[in-house]
mmCIF file as gemmi writes it, N, C-alpha and C atoms, coordinates in Angstrom:
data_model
loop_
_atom_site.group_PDB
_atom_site.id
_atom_site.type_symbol
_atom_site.label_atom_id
_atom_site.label_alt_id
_atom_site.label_comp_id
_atom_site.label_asym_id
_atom_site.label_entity_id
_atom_site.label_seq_id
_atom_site.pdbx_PDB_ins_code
_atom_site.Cartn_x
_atom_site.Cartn_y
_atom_site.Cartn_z
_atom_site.occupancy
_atom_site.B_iso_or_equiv
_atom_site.pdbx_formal_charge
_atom_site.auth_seq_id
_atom_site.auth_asym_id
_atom_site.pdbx_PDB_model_num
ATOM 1 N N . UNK Axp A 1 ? -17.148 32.443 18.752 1 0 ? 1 A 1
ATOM 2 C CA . UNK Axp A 1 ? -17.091 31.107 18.193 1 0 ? 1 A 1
ATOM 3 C C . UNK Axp A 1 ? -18.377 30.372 18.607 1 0 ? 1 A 1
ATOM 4 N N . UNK Axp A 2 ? -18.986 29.621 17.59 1 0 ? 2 A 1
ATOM 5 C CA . UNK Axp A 2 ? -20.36 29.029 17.699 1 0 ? 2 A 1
ATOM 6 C C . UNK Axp A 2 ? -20.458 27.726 18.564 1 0 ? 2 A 1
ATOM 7 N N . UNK Axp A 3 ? -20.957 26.493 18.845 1 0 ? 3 A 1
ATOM 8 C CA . UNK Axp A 3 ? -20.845 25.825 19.459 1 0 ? 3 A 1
ATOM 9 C C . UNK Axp A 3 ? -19.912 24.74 18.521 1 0 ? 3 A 1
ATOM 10 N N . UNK Axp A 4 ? -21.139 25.071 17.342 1 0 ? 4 A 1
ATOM 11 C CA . UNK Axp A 4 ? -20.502 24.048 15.964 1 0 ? 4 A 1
ATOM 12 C C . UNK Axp A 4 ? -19.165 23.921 15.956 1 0 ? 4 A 1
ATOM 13 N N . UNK Axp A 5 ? -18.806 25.42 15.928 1 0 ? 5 A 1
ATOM 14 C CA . UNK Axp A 5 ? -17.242 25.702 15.35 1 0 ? 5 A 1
ATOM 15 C C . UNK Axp A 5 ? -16.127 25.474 16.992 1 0 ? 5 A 1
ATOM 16 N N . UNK Axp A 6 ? -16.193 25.497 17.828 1 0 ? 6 A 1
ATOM 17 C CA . UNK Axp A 6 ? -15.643 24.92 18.807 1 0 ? 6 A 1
ATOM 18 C C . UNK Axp A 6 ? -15.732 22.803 18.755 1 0 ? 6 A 1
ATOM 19 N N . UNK Axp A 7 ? -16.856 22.256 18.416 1 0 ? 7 A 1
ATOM 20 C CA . UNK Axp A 7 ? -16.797 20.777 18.4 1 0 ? 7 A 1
ATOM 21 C C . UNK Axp A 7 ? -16.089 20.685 17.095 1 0 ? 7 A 1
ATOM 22 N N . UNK Axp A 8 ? -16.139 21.144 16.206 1 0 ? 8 A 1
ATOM 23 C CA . UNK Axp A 8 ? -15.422 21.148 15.223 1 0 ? 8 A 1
ATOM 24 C C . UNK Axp A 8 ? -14.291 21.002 15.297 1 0 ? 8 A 1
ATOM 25 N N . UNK Axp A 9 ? -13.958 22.078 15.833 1 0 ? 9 A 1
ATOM 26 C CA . UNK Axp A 9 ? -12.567 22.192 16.292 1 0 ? 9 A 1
ATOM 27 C C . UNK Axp A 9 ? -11.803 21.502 17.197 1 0 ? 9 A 1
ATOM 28 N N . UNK Axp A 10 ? -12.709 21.07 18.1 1 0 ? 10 A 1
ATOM 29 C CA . UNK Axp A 10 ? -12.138 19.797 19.031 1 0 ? 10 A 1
ATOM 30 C C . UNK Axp A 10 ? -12.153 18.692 18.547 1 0 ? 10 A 1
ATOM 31 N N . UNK Axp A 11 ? -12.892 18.296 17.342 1 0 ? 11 A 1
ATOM 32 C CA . UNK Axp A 11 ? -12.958 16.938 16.706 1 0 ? 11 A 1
ATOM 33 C C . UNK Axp A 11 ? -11.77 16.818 15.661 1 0 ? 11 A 1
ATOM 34 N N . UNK Axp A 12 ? -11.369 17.878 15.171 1 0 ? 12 A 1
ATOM 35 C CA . UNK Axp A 12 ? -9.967 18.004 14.085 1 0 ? 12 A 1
ATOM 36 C C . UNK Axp A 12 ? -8.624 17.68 15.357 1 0 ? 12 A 1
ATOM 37 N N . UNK Axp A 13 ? -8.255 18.612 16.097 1 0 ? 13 A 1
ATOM 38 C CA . UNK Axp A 13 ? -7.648 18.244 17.046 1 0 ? 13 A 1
ATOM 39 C C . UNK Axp A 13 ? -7.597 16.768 17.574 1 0 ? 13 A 1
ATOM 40 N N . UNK Axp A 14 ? -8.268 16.202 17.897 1 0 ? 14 A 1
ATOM 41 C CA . UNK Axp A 14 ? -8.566 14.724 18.534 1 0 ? 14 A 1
ATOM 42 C C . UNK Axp A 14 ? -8.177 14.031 17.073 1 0 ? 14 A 1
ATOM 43 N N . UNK Axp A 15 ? -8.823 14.202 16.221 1 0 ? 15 A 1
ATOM 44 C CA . UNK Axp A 15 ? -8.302 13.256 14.794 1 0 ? 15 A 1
ATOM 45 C C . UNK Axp A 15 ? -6.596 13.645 14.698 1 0 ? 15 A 1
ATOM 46 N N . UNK Axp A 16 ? -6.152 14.997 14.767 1 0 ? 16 A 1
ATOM 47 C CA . UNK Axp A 16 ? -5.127 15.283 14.708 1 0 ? 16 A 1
ATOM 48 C C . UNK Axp A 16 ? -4.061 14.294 15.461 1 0 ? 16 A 1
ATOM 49 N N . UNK Axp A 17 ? -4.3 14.649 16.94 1 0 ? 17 A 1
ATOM 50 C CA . UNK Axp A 17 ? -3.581 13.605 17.553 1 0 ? 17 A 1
ATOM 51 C C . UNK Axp A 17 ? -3.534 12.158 18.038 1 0 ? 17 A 1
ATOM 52 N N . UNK Axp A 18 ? -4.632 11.861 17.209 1 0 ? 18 A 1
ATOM 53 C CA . UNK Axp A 18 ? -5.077 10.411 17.192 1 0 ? 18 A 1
ATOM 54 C C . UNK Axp A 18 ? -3.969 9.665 15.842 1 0 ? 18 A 1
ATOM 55 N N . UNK Axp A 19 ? -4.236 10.499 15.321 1 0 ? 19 A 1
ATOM 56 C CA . UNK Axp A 19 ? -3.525 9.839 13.726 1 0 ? 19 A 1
ATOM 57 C C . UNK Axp A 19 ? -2.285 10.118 13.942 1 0 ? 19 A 1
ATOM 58 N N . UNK Axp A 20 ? -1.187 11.144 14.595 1 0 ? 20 A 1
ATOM 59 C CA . UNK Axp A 20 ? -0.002 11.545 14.597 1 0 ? 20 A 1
ATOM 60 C C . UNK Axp A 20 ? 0.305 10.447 15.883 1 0 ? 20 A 1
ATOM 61 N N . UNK Axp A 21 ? -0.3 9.908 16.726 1 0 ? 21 A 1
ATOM 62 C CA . UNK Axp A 21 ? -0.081 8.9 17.361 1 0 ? 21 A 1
ATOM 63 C C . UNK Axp A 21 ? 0.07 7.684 16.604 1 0 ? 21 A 1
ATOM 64 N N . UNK Axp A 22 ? -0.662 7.504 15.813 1 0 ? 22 A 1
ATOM 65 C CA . UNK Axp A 22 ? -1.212 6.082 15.527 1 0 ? 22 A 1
ATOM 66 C C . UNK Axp A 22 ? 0.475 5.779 13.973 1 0 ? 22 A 1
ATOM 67 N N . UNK Axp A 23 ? 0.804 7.281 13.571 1 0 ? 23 A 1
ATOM 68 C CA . UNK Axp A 23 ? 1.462 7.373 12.73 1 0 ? 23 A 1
ATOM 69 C C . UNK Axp A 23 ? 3.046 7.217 13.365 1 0 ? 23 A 1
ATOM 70 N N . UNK Axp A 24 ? 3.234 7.501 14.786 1 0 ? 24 A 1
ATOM 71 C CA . UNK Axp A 24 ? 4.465 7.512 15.484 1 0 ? 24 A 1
ATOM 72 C C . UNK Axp A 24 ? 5.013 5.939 16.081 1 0 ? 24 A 1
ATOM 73 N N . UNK Axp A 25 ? 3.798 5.41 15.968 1 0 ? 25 A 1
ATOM 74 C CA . UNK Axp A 25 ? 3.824 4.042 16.707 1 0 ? 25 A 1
ATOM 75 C C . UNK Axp A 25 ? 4.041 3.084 15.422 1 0 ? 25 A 1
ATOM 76 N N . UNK Axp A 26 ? 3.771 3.567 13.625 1 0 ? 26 A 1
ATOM 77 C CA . UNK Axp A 26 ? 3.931 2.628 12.946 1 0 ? 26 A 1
ATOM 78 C C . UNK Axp A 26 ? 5.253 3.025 12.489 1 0 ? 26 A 1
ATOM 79 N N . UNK Axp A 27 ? 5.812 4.249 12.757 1 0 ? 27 A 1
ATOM 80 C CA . UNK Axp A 27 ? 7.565 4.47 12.484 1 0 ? 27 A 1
ATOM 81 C C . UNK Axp A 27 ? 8.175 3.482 13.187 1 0 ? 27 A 1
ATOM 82 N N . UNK Axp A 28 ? 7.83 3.561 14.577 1 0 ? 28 A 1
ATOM 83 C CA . UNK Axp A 28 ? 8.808 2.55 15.623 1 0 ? 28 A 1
ATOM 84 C C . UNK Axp A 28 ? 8.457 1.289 15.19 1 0 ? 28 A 1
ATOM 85 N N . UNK Axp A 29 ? 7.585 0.969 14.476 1 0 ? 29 A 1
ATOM 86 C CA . UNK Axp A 29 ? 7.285 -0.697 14.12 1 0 ? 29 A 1
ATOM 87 C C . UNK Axp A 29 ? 8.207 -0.527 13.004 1 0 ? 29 A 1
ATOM 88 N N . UNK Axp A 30 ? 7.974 0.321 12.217 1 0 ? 30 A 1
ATOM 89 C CA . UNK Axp A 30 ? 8.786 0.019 11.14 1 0 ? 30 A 1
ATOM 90 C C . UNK Axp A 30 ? 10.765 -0.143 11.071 1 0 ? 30 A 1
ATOM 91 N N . UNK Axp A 31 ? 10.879 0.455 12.536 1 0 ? 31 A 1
ATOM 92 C CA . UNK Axp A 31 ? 12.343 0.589 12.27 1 0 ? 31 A 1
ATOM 93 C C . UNK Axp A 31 ? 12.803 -0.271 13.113 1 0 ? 31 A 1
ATOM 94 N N . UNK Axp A 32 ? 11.755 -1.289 14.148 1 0 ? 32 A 1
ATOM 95 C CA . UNK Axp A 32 ? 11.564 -2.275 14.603 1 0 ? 32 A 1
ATOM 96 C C . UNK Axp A 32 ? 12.336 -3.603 13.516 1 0 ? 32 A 1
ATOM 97 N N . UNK Axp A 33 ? 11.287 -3.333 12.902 1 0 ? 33 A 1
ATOM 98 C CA . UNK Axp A 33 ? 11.144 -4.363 11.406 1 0 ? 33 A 1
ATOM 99 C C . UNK Axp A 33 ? 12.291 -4.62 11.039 1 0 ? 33 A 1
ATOM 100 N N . UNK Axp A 34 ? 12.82 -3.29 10.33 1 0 ? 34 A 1
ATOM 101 C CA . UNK Axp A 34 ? 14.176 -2.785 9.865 1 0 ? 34 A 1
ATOM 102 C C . UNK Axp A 34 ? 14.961 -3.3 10.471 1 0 ? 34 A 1
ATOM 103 N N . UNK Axp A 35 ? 15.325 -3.132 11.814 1 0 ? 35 A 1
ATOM 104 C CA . UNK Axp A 35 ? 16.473 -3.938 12.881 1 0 ? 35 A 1
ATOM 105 C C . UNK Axp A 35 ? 16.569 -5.423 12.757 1 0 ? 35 A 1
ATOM 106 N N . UNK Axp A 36 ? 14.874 -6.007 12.633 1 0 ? 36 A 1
ATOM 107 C CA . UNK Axp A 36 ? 15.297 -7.261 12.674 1 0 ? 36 A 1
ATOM 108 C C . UNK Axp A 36 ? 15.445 -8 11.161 1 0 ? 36 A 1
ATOM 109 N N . UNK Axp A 37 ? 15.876 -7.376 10.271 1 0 ? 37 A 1
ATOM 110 C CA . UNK Axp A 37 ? 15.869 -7.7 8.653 1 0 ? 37 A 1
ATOM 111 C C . UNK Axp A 37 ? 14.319 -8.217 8.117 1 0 ? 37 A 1
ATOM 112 N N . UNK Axp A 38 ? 13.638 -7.779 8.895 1 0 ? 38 A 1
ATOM 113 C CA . UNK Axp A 38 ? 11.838 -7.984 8.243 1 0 ? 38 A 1
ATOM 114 C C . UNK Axp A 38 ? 11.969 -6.876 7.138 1 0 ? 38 A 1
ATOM 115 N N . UNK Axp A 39 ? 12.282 -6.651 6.014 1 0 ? 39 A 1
ATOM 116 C CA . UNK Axp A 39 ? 11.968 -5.495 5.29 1 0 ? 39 A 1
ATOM 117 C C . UNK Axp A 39 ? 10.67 -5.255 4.404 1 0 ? 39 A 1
ATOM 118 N N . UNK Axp A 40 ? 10.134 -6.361 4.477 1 0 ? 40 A 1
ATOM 119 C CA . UNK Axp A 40 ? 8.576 -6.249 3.934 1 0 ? 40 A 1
ATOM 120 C C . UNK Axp A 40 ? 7.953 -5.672 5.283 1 0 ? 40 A 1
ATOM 121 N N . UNK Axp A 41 ? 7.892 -6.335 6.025 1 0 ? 41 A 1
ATOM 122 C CA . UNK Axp A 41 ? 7.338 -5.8 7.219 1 0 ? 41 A 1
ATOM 123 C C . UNK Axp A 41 ? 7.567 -4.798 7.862 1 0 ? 41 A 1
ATOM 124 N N . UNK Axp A 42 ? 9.065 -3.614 7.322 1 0 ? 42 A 1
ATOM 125 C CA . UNK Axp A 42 ? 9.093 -2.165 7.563 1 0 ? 42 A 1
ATOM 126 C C . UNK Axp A 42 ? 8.301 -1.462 6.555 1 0 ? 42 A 1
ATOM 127 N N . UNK Axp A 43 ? 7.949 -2.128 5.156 1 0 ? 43 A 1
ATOM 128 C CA . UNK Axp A 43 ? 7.727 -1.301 3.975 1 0 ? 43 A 1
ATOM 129 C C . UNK Axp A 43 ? 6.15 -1.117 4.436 1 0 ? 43 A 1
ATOM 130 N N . UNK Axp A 44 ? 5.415 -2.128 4.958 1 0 ? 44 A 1
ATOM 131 C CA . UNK Axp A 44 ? 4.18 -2.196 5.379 1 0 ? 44 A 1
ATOM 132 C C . UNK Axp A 44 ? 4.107 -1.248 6.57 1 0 ? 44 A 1
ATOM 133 N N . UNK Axp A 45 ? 4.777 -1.339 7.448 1 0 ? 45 A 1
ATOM 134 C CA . UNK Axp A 45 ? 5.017 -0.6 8.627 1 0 ? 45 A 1
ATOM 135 C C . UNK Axp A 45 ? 4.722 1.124 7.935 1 0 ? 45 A 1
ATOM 136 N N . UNK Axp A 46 ? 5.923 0.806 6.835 1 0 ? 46 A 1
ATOM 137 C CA . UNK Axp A 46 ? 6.408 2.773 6.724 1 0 ? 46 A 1
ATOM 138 C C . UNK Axp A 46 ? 4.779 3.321 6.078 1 0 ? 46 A 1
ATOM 139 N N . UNK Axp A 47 ? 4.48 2.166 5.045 1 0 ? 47 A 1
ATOM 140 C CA . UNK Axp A 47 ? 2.783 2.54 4.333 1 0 ? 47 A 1
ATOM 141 C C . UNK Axp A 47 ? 2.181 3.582 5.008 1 0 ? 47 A 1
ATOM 142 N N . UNK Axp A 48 ? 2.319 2.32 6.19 1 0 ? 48 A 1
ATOM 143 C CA . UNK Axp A 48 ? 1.132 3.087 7.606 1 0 ? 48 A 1
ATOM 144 C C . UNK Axp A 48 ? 1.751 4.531 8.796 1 0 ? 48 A 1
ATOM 145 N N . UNK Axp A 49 ? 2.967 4.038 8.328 1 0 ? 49 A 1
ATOM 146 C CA . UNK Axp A 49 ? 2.922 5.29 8.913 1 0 ? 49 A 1
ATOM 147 C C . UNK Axp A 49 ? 3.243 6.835 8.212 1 0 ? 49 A 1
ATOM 148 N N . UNK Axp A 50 ? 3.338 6.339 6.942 1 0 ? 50 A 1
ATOM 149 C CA . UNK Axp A 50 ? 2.731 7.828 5.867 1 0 ? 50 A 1
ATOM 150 C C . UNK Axp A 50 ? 1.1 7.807 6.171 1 0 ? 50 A 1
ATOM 151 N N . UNK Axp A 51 ? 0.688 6.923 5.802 1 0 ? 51 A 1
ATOM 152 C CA . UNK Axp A 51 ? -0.816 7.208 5.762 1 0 ? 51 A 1
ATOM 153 C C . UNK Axp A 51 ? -2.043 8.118 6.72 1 0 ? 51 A 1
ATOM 154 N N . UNK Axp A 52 ? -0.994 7.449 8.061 1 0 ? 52 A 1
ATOM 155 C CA . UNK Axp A 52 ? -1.424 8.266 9.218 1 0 ? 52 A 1
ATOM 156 C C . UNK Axp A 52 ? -1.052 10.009 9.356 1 0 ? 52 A 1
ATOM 157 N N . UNK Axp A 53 ? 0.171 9.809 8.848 1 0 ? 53 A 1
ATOM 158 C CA . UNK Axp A 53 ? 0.663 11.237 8.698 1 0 ? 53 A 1
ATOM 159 C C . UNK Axp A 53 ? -0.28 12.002 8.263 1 0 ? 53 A 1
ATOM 160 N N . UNK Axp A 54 ? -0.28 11.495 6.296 1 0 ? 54 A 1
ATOM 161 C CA . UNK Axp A 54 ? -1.325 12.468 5.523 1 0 ? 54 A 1
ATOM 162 C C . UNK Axp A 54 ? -2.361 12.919 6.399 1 0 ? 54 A 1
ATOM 163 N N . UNK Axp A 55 ? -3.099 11.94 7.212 1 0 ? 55 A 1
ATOM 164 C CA . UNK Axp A 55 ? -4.546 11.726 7.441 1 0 ? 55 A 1
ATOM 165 C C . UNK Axp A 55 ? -4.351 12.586 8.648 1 0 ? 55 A 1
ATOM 166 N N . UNK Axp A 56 ? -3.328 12.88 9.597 1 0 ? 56 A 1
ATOM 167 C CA . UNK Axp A 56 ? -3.44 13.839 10.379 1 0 ? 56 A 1
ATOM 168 C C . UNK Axp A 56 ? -3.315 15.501 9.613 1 0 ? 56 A 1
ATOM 169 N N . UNK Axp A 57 ? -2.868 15.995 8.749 1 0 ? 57 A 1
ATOM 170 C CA . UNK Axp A 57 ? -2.453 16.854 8.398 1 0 ? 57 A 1
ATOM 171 C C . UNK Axp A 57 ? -3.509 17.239 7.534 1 0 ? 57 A 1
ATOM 172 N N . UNK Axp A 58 ? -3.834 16.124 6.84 1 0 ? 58 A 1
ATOM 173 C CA . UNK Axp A 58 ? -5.332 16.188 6.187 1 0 ? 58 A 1
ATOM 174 C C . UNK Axp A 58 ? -6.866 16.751 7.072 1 0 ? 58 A 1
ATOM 175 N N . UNK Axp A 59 ? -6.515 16.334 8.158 1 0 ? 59 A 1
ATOM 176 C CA . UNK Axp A 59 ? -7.802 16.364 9.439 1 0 ? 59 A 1
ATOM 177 C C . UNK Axp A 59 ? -7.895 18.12 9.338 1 0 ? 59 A 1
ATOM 178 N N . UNK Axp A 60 ? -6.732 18.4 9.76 1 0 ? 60 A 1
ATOM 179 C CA . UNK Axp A 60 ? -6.684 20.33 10.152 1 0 ? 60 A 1
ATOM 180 C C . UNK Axp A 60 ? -6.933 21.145 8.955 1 0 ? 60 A 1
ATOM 181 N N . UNK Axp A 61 ? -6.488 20.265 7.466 1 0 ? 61 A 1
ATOM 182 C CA . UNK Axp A 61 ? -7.375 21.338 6.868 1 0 ? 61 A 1
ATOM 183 C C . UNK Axp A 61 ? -8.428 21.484 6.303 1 0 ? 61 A 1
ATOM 184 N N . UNK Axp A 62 ? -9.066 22.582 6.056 1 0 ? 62 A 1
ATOM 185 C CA . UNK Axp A 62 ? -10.355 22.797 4.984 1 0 ? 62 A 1
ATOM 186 C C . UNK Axp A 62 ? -10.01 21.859 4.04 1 0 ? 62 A 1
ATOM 187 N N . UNK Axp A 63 ? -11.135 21.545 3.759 1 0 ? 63 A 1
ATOM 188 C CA . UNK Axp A 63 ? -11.568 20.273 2.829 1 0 ? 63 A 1
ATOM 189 C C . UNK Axp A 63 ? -10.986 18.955 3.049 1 0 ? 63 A 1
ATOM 190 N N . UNK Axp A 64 ? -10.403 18.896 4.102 1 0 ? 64 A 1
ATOM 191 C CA . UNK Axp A 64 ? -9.64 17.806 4.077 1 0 ? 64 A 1
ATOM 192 C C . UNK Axp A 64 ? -10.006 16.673 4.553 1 0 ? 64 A 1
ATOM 193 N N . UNK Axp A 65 ? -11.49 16.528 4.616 1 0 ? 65 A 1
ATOM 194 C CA . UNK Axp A 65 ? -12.202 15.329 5.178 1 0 ? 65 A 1
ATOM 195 C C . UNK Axp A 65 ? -12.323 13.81 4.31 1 0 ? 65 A 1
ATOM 196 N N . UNK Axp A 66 ? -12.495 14.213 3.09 1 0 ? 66 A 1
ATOM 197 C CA . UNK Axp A 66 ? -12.231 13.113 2.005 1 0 ? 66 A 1
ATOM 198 C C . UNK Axp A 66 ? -10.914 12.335 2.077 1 0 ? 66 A 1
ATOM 199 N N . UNK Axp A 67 ? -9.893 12.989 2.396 1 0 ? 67 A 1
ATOM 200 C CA . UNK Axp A 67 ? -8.387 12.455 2.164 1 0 ? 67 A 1
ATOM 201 C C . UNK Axp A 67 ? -8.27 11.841 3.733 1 0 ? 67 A 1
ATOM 202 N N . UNK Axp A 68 ? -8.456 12.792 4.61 1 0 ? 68 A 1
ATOM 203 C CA . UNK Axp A 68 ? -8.672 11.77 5.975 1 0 ? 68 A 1
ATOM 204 C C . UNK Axp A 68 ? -9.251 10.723 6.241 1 0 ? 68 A 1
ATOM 205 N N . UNK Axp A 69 ? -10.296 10.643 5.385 1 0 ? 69 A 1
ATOM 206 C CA . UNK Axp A 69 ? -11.046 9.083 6.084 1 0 ? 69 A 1
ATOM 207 C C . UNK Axp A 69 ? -10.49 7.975 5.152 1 0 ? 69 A 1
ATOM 208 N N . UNK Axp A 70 ? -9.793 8.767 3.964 1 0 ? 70 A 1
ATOM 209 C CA . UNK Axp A 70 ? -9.158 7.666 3.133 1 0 ? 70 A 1
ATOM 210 C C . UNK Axp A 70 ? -7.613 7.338 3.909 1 0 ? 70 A 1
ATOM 211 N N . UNK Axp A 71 ? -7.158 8.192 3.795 1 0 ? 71 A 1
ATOM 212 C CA . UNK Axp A 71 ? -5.828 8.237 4.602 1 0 ? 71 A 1
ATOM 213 C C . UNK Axp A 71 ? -5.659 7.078 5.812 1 0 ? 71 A 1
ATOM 214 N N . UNK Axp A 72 ? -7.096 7.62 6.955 1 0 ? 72 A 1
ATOM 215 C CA . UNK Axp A 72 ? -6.875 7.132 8.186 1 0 ? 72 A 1
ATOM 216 C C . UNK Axp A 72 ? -7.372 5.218 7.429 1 0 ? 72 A 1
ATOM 217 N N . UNK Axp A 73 ? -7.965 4.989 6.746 1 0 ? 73 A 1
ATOM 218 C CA . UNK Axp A 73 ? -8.254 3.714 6.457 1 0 ? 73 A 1
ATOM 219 C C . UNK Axp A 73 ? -7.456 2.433 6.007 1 0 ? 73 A 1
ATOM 220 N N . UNK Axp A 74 ? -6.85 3.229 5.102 1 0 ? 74 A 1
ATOM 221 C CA . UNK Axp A 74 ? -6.079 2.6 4.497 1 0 ? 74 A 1
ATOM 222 C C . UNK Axp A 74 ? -4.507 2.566 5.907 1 0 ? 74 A 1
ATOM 223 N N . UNK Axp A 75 ? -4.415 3.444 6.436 1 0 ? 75 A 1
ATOM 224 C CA . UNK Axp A 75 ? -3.372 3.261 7.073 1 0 ? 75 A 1
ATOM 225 C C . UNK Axp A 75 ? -3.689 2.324 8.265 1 0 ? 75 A 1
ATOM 226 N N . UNK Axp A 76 ? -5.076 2.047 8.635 1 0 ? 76 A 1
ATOM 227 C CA . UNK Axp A 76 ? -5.522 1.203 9.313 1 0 ? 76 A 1
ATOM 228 C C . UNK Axp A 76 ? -4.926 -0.723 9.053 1 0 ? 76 A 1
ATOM 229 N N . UNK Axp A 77 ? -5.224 -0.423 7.516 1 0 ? 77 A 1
ATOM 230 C CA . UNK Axp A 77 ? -5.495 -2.065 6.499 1 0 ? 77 A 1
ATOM 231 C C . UNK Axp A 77 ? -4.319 -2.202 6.93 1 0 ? 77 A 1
ATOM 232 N N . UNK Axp A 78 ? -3.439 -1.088 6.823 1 0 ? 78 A 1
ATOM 233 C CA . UNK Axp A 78 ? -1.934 -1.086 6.196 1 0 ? 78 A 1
ATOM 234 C C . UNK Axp A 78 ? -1.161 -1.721 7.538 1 0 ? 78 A 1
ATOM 235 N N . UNK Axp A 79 ? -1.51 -1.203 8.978 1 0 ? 79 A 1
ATOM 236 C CA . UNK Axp A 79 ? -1.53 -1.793 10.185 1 0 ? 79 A 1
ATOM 237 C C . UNK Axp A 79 ? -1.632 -3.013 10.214 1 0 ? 79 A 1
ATOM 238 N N . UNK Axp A 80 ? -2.632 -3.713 9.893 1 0 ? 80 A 1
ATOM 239 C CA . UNK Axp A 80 ? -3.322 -4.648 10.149 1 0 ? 80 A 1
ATOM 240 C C . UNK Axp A 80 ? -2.707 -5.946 9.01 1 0 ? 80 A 1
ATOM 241 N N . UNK Axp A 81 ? -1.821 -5.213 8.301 1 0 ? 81 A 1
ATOM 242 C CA . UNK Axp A 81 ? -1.231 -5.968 7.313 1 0 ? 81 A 1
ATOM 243 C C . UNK Axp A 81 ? 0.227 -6.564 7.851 1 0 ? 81 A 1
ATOM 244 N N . UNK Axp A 82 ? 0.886 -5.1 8.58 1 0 ? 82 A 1
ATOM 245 C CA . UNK Axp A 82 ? 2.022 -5.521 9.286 1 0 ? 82 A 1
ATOM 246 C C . UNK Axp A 82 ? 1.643 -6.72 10.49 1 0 ? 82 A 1
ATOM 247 N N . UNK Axp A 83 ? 0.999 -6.41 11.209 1 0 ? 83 A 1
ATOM 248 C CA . UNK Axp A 83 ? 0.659 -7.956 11.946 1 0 ? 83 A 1
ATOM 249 C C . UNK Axp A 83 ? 0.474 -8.929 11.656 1 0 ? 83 A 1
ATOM 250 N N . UNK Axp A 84 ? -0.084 -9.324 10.624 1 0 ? 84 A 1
ATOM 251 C CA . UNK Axp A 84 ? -0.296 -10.63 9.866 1 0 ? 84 A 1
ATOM 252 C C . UNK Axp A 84 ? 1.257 -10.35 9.692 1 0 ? 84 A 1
ATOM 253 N N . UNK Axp A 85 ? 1.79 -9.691 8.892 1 0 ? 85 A 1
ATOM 254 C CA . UNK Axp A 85 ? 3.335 -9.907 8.348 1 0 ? 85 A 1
ATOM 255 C C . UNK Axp A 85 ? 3.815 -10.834 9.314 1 0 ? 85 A 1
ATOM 256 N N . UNK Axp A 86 ? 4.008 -9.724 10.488 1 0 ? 86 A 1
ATOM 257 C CA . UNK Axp A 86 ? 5.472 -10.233 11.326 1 0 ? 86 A 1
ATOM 258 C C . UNK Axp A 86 ? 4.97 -11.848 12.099 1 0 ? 86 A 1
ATOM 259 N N . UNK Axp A 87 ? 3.216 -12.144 11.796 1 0 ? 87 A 1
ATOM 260 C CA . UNK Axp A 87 ? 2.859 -12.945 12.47 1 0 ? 87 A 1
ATOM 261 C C . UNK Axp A 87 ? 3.411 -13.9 11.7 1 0 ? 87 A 1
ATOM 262 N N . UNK Axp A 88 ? 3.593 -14.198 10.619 1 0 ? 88 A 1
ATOM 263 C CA . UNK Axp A 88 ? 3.627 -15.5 9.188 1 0 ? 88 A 1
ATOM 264 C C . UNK Axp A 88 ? 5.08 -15.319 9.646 1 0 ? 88 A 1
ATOM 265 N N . UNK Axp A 89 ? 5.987 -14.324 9.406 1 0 ? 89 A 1
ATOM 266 C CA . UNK Axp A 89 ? 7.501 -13.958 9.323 1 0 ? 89 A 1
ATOM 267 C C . UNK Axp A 89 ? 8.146 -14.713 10.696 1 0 ? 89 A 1
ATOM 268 N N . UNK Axp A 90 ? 7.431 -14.629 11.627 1 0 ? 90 A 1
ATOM 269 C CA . UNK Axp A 90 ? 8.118 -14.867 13.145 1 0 ? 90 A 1
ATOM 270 C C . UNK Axp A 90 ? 9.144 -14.837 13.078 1 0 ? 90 A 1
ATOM 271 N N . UNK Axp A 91 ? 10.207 -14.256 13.261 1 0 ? 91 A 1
ATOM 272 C CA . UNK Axp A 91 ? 11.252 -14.656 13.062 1 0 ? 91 A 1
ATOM 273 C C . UNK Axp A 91 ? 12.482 -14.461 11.601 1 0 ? 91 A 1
ATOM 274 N N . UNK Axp A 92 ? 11.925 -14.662 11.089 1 0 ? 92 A 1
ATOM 275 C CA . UNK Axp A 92 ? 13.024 -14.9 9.567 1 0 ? 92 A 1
ATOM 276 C C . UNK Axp A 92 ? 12.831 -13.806 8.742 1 0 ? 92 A 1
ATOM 277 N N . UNK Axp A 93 ? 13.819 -13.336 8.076 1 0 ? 93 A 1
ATOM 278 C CA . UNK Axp A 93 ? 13.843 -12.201 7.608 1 0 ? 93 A 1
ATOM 279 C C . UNK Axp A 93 ? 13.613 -12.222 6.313 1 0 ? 93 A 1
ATOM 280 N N . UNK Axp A 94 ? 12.354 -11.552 6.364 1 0 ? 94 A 1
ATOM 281 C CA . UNK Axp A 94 ? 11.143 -11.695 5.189 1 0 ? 94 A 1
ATOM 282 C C . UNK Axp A 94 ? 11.068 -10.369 4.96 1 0 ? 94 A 1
């Protein structure tokens, strides 16, 4: 194995479990959400945490660099959307 193909390989891995993290933490927001009758704010939640999924599963394979950086991005927005949510929502089941 070349040097390439070892950083390579450690950089899919690290995206791997970066995104299957980032994708586990927007389930628990989402069922967070869910508990407290926020259901926009689980649907935003669940977005992100498909998105992260794809984008990990996307990382490990061949060719799958296009769909990852879209994946991981959008599941980023999609994050960043649930916070504003639950921030406006405080409380009331939106």
């Amino acid at each position: 194995m070349s040097v390439f193909d070892a950083t390579k390989c450690a950089a899919q891995t690290t995206n791997f479990l970066v995104d299957t993290t980032l994708g586990t933490r927007s389930l628990q927001d989402a069922l967070i959400e869910w508990k407290k009758r926020h259901y926009i704010c689980c649907v935003c939640s669940g977005v992100a945490w498909s998105c992260f999924y794809v984008a990990a599963v996307a990382s490990i394979l061949p060719g799958g660099l296009g769909v990852w950086q879209g994946a991981s991005k959008v599941g980023a927005v999609e994050q960043g959307v649930t916070v504003a949510c639950v921030t406006i929502a405080g409380g009331y089941g939106i």
